[in-house]
Short mmCIF file of the C-alpha atoms (twelve columns), coordinates in Angstrom:
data_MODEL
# 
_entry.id   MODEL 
# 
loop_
_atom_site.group_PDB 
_atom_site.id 
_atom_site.type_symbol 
_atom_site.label_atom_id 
_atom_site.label_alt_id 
_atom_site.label_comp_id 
_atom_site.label_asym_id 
_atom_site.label_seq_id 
_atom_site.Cartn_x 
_atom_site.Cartn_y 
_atom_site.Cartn_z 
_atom_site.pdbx_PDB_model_num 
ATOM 1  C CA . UNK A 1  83.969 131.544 88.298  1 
ATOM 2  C CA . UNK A 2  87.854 131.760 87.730  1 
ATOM 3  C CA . UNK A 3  89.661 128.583 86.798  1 
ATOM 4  C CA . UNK A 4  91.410 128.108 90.029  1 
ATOM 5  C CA . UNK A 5  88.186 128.412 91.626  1 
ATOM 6  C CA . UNK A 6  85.636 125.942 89.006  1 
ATOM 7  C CA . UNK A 7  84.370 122.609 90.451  1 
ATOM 8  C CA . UNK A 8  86.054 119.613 88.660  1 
ATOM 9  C CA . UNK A 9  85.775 115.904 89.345  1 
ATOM 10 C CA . UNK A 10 87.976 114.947 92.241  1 
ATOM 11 C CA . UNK A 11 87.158 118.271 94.062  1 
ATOM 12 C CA . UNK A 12 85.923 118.542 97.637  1 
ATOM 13 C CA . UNK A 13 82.941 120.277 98.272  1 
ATOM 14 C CA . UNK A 14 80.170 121.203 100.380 1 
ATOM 15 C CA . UNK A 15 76.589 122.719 100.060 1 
ATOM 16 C CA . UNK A 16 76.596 126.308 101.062 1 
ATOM 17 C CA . UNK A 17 74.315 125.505 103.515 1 
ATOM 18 C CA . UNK A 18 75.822 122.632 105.137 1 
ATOM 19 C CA . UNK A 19 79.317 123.672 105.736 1 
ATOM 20 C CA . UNK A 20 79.980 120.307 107.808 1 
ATOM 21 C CA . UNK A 21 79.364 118.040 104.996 1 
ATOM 22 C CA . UNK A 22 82.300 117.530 102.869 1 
ATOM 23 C CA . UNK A 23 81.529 115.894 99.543  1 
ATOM 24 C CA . UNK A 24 83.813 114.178 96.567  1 
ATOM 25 C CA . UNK A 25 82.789 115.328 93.169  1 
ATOM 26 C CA . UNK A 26 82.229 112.411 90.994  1 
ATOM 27 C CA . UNK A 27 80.452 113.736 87.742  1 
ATOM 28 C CA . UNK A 28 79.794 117.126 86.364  1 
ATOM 29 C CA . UNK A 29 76.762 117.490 83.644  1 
ATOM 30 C CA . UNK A 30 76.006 120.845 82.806  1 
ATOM 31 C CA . UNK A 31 74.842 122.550 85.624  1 
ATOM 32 C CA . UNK A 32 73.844 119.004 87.477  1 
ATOM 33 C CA . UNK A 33 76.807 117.989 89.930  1 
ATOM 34 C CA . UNK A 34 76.906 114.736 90.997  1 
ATOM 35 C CA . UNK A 35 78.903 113.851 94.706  1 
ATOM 36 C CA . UNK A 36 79.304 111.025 96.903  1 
ATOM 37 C CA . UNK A 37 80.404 110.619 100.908 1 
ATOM 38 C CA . UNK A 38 80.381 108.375 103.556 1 
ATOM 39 C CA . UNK A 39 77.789 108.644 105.884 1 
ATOM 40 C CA . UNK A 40 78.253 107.970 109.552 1 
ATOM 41 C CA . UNK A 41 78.142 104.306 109.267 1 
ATOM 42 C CA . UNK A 42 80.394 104.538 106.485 1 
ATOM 43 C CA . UNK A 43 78.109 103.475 103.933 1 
ATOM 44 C CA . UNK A 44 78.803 105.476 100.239 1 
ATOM 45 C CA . UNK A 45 76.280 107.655 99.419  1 
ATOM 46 C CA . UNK A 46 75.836 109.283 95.757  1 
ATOM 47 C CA . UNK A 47 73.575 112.441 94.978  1 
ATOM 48 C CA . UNK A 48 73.064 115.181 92.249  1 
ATOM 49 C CA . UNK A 49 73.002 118.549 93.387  1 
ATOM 50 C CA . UNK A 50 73.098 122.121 90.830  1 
ATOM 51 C CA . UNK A 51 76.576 123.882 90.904  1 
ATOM 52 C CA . UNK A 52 74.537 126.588 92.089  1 
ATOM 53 C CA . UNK A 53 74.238 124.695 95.694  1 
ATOM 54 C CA . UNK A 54 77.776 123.712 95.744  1 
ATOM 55 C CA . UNK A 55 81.258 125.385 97.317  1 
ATOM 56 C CA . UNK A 56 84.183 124.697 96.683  1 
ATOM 57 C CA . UNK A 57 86.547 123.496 99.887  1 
ATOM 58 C CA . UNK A 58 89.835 121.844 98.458  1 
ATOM 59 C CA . UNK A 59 90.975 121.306 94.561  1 
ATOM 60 C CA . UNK A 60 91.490 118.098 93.890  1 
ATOM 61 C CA . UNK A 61 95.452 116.897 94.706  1 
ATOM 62 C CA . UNK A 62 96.129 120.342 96.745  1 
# 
């Protein structure tokens, strides 16, 4: 994965099989990813996915 294109904290993603759910990365540990969202009664929720799962939708600030 090129720079401009590796998952950092503050990225938006989404799994690559759920391209409606957009996802704030919050932690990175290895290969362990973890994200939060709202869900649609706005509550936070926080989960660990592997960067394998993961695409990348927006760099964070751009």
């Amino acid at each position: 994965m090129s720079s401009e294109n590796k998952i950092e904290p503050g990225d938006v993603v989404k799994l690559s099989g759920a391209p409606n759910l957009h996802m704030t990365v919050d932690h990175i540990s290895g290969n362990d990813v973890t994200c939060i969202w709202f869900d649609g009664s706005l509550h936070t929720i926080s989960h660990k996915f592997s960067l394998s799962a993961l695409v990348l939708v927006k760099k964070k600030g751009h």
